[in-house]
GUFI-938877 format. One line per 3 residues: for each residue x, y, z of N, C-alpha, C. Coordinates in pm, whole numbers. Example, Ala and Ser with C-alpha at 12.3 -4.5 7.8 and 13.67 -1.06 7.14 Angstrom:
2
1319 -569 780 1230 -450 780 1320 -330 780 | 1285 -225 708 1367 -106 714 1290 3 787
% end
This chain:
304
-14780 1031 3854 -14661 1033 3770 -14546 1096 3850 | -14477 1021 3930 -14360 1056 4035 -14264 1104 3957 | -14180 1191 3961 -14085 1237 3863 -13953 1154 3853
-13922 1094 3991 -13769 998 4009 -13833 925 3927 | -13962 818 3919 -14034 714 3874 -13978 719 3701 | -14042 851 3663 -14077 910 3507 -13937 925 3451
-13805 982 3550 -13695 985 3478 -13590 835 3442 | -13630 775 3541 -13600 664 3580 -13641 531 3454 | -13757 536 3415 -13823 443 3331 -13774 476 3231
-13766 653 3170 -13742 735 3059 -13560 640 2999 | -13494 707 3115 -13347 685 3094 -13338 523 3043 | -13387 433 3151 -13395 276 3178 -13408 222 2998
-13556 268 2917 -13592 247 2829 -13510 289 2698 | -13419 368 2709 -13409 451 2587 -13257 392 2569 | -13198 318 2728 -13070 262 2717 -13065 123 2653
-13194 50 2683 -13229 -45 2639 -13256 -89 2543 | -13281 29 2395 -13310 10 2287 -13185 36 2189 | -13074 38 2248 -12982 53 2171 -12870 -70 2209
-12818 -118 2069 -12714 -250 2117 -12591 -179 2096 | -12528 -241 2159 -12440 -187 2187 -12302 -144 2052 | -12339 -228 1936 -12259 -192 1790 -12314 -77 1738
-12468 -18 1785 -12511 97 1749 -12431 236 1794 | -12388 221 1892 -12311 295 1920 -12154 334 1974 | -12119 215 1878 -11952 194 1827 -11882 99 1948
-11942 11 1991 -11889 -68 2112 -11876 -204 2036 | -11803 -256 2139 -11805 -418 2100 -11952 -471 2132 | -11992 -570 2036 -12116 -637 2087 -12142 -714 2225
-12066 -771 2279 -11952 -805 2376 -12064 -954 2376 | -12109 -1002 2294 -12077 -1158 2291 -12287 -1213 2322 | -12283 -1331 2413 -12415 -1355 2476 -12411 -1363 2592
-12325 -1314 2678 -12316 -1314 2803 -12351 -1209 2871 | -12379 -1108 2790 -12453 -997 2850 -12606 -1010 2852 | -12630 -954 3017 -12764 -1034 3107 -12896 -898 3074
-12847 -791 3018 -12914 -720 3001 -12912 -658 2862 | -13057 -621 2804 -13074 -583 2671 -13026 -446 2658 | -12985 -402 2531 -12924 -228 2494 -12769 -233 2544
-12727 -80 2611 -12623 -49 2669 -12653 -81 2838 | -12532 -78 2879 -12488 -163 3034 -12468 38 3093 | -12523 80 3192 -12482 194 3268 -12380 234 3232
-12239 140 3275 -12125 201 3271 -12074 243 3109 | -12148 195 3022 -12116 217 2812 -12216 348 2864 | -12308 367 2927 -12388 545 2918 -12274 630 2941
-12224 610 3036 -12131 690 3142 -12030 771 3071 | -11974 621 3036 -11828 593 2907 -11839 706 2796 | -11991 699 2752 -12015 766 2583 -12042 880 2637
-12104 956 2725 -12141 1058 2775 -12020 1160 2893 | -11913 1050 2857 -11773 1114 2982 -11845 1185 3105 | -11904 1069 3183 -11947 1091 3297 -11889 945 3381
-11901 1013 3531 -11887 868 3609 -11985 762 3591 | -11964 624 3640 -12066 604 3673 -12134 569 3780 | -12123 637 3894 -12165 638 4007 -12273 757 3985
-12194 897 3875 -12307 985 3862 -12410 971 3730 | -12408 849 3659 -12473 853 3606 -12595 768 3629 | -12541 652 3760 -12645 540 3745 -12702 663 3896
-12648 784 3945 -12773 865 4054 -12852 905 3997 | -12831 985 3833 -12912 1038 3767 -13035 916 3675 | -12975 816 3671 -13047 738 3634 -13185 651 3703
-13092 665 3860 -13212 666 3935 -13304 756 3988 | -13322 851 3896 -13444 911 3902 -13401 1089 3977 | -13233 1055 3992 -13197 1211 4106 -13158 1317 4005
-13230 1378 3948 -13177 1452 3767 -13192 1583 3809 | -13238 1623 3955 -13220 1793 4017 -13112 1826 3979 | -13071 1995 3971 -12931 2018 3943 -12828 1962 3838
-12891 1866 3753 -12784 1842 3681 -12803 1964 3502 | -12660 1953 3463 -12685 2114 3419 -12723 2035 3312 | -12738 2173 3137 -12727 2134 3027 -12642 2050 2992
-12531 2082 2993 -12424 2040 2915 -12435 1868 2950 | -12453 1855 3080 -12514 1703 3119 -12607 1619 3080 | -12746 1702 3027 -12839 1676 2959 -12833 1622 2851
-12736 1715 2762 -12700 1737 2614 -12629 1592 2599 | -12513 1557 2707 -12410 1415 2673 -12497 1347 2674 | -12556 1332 2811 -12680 1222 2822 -12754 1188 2698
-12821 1288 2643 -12913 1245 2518 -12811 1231 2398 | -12703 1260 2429 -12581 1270 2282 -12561 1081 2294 | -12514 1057 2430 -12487 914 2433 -12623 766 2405
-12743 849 2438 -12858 774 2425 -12920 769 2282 | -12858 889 2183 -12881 878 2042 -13038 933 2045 | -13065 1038 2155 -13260 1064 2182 -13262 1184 2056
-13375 1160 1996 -13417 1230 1894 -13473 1413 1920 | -13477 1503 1847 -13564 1643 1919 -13596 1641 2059 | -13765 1549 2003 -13874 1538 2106 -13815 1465 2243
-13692 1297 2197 -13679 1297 2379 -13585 1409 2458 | -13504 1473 2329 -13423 1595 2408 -13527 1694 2490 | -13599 1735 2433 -13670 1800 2484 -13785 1725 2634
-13794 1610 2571 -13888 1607 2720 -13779 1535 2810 | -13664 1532 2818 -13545 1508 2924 -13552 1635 3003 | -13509 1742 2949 -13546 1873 2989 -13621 1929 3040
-13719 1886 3013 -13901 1897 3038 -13914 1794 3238 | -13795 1675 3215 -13791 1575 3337 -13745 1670 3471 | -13607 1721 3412 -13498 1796 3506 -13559 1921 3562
-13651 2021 3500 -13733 2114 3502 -13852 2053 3589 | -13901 1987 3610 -13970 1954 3696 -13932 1912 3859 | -13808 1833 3788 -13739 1794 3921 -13667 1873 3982
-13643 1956 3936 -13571 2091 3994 -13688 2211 4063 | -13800 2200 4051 -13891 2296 4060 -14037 2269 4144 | -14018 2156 4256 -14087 2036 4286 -14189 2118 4365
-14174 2224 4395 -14300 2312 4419 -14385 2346 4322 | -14375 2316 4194 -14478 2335 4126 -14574 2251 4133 | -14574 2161 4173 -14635 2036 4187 -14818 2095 4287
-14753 2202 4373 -14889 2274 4453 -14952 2369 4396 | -14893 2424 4249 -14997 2514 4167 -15054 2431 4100 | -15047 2328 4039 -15125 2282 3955 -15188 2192 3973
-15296 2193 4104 -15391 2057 4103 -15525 2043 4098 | -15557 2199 4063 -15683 2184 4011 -15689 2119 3865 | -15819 2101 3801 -15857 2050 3676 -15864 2161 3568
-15764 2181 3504 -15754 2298 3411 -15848 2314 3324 | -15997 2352 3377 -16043 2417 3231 -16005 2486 3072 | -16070 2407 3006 -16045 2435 2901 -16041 2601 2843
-15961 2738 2846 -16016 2853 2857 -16069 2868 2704 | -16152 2964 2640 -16217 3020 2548 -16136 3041 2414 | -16152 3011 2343 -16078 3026 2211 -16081 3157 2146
-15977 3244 2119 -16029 3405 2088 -16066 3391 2005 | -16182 3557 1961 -16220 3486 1850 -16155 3508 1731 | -16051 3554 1701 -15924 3546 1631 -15894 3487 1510
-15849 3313 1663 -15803 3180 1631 -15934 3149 1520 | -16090 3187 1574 -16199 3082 1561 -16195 3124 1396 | -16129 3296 1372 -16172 3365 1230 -16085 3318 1119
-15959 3290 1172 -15851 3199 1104 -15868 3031 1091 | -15940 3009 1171 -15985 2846 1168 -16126 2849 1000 | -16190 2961 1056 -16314 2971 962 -16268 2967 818
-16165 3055 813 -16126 3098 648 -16066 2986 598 | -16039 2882 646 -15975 2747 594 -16088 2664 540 | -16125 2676 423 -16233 2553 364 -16229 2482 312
-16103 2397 250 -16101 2331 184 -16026 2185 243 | -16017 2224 376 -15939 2154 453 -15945 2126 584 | -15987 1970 687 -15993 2045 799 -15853 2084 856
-15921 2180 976 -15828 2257 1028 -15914 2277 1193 | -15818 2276 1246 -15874 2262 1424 -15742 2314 1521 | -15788 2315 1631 -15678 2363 1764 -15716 2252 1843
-15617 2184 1951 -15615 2116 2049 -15503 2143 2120 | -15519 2137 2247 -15469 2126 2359 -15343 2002 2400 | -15226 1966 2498 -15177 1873 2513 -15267 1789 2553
-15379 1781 2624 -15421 1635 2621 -15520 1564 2527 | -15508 1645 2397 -15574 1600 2268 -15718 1643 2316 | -15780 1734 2394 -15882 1794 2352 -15932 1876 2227
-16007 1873 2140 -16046 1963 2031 -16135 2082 2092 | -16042 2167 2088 -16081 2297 2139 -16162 2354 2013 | -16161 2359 1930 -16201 2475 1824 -16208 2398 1633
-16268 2370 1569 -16267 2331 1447 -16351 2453 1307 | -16290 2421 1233 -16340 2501 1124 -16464 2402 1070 | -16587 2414 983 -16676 2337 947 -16646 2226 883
-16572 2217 801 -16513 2080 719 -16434 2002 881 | -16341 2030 954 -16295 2008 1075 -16394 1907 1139 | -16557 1969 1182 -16598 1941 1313 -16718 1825 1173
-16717 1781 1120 -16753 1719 1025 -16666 1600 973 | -16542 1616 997 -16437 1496 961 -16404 1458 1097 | -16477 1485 1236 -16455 1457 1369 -16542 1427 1431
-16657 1434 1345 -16780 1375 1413 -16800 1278 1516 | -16732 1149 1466 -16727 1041 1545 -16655 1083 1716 | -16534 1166 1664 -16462 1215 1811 -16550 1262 1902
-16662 1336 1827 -16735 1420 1917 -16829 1364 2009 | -16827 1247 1946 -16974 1176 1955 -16909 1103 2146 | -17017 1026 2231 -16974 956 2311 -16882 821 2268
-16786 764 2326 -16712 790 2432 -16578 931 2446 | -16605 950 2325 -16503 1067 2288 -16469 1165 2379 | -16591 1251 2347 -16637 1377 2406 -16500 1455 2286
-16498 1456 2243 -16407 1592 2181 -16218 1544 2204 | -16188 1439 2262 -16113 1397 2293 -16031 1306 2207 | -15919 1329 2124 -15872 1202 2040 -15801 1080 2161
-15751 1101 2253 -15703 988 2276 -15799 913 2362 | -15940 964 2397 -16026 884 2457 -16066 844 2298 | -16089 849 2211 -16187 818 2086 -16072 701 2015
-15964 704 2036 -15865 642 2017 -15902 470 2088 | -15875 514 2232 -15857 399 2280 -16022 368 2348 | -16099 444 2354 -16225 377 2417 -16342 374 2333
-16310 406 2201 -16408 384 2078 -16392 307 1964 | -16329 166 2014 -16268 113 1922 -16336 43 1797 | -16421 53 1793 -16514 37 1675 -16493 95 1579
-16519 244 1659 -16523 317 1566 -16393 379 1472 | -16278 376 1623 -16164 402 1565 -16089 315 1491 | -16090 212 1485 -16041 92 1413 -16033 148 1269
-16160 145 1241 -16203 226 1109 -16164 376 1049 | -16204 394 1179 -16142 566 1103 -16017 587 1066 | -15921 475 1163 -15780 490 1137 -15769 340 1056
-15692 367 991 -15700 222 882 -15596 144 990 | -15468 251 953 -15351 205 1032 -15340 243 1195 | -15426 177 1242 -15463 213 1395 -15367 211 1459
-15282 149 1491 -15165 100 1565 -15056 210 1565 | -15054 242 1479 -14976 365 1454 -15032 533 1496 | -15165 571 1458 -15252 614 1511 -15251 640 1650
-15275 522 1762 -15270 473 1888 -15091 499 1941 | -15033 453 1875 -14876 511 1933 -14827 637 1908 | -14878 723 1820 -14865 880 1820 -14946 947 1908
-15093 869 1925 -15151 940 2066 -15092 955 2223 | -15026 814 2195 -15010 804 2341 -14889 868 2396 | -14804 912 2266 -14639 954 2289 -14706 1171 2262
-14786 1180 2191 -14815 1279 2254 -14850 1325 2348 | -14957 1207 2437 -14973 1245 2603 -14861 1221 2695 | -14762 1162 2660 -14642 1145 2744 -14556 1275 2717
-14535 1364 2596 -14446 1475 2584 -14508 1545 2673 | -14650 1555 2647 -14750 1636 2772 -14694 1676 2929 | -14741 1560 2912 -14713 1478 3062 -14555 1499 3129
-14453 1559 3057 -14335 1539 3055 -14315 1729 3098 | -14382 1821 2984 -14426 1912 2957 -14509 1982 3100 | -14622 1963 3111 -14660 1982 3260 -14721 1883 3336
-14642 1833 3410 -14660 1709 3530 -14766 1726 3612 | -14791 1787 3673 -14859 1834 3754 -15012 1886 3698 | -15050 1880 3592 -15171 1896 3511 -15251 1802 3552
-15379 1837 3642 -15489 1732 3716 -15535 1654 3589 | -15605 1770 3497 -15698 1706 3394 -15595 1620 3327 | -15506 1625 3308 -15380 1505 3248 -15362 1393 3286
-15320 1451 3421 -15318 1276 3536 -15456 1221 3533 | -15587 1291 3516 -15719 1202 3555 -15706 1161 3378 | -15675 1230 3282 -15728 1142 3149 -15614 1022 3132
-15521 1025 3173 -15423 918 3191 -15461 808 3248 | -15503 813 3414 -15557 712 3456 -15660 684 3421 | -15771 720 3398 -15883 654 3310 -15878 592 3157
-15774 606 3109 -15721 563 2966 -15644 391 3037 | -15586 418 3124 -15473 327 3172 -15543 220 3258 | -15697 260 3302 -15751 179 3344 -15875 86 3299
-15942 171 3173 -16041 99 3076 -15939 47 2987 | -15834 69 2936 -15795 43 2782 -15644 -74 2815 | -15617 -204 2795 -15473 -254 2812 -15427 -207 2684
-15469 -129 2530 -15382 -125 2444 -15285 20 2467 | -15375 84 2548 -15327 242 2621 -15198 215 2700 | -15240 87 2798 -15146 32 2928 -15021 43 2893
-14979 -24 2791 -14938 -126 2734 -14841 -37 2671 | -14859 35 2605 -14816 156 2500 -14768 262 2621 | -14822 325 2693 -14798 416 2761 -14662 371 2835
-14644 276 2866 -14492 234 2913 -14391 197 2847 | -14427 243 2737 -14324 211 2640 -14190 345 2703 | -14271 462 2716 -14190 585 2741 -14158 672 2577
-14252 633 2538 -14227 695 2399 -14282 849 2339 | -14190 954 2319 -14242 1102 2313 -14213 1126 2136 | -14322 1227 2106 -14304 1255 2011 -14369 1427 1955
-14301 1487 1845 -14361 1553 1788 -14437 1573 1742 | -14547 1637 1707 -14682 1626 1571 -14649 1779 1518 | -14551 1726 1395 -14533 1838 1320 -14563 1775 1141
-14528 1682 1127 -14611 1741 965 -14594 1583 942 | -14678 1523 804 -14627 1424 768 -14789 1416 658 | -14795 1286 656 -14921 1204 594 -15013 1105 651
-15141 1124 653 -15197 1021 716 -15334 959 642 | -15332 835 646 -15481 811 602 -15591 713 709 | -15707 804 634 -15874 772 727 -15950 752 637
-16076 657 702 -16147 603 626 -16264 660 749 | -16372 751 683 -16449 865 707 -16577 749 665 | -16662 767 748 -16789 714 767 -16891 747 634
-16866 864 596 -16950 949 478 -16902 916 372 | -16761 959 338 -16709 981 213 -16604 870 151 | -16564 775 268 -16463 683 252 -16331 692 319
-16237 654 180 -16090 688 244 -16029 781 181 | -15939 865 266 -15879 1008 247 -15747 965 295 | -15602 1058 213 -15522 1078 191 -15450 1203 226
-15462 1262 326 -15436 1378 363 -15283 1420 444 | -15217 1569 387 -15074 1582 431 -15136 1659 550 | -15107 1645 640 -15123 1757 797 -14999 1805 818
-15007 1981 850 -14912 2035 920 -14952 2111 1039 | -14864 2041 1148 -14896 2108 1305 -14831 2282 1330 | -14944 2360 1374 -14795 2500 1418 -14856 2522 1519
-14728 2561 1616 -14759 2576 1742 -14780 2757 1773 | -14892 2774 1818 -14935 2916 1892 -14838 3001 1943 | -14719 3135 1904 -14658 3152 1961 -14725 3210 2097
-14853 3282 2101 -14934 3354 2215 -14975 3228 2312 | -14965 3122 2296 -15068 3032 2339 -15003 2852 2330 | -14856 2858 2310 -14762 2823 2358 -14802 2650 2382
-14928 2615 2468 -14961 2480 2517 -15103 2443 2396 | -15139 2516 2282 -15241 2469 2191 -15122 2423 2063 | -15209 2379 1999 -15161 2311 1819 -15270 2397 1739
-15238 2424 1601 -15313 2474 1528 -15282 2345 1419 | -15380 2253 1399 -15328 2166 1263 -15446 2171 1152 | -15367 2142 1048 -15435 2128 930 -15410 2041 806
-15520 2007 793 -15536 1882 682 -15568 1938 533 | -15471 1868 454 -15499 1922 330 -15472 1781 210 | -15539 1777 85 -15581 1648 14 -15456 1684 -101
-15414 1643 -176 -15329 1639 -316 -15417 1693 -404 | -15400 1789 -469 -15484 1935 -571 -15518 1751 -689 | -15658 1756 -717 -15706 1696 -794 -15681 1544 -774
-15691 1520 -639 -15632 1361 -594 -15809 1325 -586 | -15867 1160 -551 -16011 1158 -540 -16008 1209 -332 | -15881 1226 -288 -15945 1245 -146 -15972 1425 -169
-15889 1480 -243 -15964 1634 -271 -16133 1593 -276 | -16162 1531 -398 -16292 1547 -464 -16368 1467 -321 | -16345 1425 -216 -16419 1325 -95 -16409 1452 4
-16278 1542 15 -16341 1664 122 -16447 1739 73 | -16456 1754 -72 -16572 1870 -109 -16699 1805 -82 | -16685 1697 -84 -16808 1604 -90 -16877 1600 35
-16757 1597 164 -16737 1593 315 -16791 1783 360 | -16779 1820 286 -16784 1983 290 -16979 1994 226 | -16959 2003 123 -17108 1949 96 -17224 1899 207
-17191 1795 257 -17295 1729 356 -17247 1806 510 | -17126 1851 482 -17157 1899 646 -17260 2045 637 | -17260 2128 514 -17319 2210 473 -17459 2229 484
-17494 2090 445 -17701 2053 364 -17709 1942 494 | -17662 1896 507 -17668 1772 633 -17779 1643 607 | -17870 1729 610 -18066 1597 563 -18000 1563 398
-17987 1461 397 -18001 1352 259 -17826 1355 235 | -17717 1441 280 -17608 1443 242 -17523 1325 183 | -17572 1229 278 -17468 1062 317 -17510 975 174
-17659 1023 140 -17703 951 -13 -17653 1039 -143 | -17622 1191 -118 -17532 1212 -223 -17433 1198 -200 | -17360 1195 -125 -17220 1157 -130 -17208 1016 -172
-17272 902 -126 -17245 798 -182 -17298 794 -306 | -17332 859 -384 -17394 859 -508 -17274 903 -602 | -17148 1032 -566 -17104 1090 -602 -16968 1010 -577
-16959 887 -477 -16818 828 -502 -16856 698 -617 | -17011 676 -623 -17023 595 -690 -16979 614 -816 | -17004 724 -894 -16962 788 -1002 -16814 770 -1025
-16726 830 -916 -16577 827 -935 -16558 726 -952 | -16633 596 -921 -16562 498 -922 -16604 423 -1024 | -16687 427 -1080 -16757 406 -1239 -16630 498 -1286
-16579 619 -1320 -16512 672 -1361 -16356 662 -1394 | -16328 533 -1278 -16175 489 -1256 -16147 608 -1120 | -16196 691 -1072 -16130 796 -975 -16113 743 -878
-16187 664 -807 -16197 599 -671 -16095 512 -639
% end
């Protein structure tokens, strides 16, 4: 992941998705040979040259200050997350000796046991820690029970390997896969944006980029994102399909983990499917026949 390469594609892409009435220009007709804004409309909206914008565009973003940053992403219309991993570009490129601290394979370090006592007291919900490259460092029991499948091979503990190299399984688990699959992959790119130079990053990258074309494919999009809160639904091997709000918080001690947590609508049937999910991760031998016994009911009941 060359950094001229990474700023270069970043800028290229993000100019390209905007037409040019989006951001108060003339449409200027069908004679324009290229999709989005033209360099010199970046330049224009950002009151820069454009001799210095198409250097920075080619990938030369050392030394260029905030306030440069700030037009840049003011004129590109980039949301939080690409402000931030623009920043995340220039910081690298400015600092190109970092590139020799970080090439070992960063072990995963030990979870205090803290985190593990605050993960524990969460039961009604999973709740877990991961790392930027979507390792599951740490889960509470309902957690490592609604992740089973992750855990399992080709996973290893890994969402964006379980994502893209377990597609069986993930298909299913994620109803709306596609979506699923493009939040994984724009989280390994903020990563990636975040610390460049991360071995275990670059090797789970290229092995994603080389078993998977839906990874390929996606990963060049250049697309970064947040995982801070929203809604998502899964369809769980045991219990069915769940409806769950997740909120991400980031570690202030620990800065490069996520602490997230999943929680159901108070008296929704995906509440009554975690207790159920909680239940069998509990008793384990015969669990999967009461649980299906117990959605059978809800659904005799109208709940399901």
């Amino acid at each position: 992941m060359e950094n001229q390469t990474e700023v270069r594609e970043f800028l290229t892409s993000r100019r390209a998705r905007i037409r040019p009435e989006q951001a108060g220009l003339p449409a200027g007709g069908s004679h324009r040979r290229v999709p989005g804004l033209r360099r010199a409309e970046v330049a224009m909206l950002a009151d820069l040259s454009v001799e210095y914008y198409a250097k920075l565009e080619r990938g030369n973003i050392a030394g260029a200050s905030a306030g440069v940053l700030d037009a840049i992403a003011g004129a590109l219309q980039l949301d939080d997350a690409e402000r931030s991993h623009l920043s995340d570009l220039a910081r690298a490129a400015a600092t190109p000796g970092l590139k020799f601290q970080r090439r070992a394979v960063k072990k995963p370090a030990p979870i205090r046991r803290g985190l593990q006592l605050a993960l524990d007291t969460i039961t009604t919900g999973p709740a877990f820690v991961r790392n930027g490259r979507m390792d599951i460092l740490a889960t509470n029991a309902l957690g490592r029970a609604f992740y089973e499948d992750v855990f399992a091979a080709p996973g290893l503990g890994n969402l964006a390997r379980f994502n893209f190299l377990d597609l069986a399984r993930s298909r299913v688990f994620y109803p709306d896969w596609d979506t699923a699959a493009d939040a994984s992959v724009a989280i390994l790119r903020t990563e990636a944006g975040r610390d460049p130079y991360d071995k275990g990053l670059q090797d789970l990258i290229g092995e994603l980029s080389t078993r998977s074309d839906e990874f390929r494919t996606r990963w060049g999009a250049h697309n970064v994102r947040r995982h801070g809160t929203g809604v998502k639904s899964f369809h769980h091997a045991i219990v069915g399909d769940l409806t769950l709000a997740y909120e991400g918080l980031e570690l202030t001690t620990e800065p490069d983990l996520s602490f997230l947590i999943y929680a159901a609508e108070p008296g929704s049937p995906s509440e009554e499917r975690l207790r159920l999910l909680a239940s069998w991760a509990a008793t384990r031998t015969g669990a999967s026949e009461t649980a299906a016994e117990a959605l059978q009911t809800m659904a005799e009941h109208g709940d399901a």
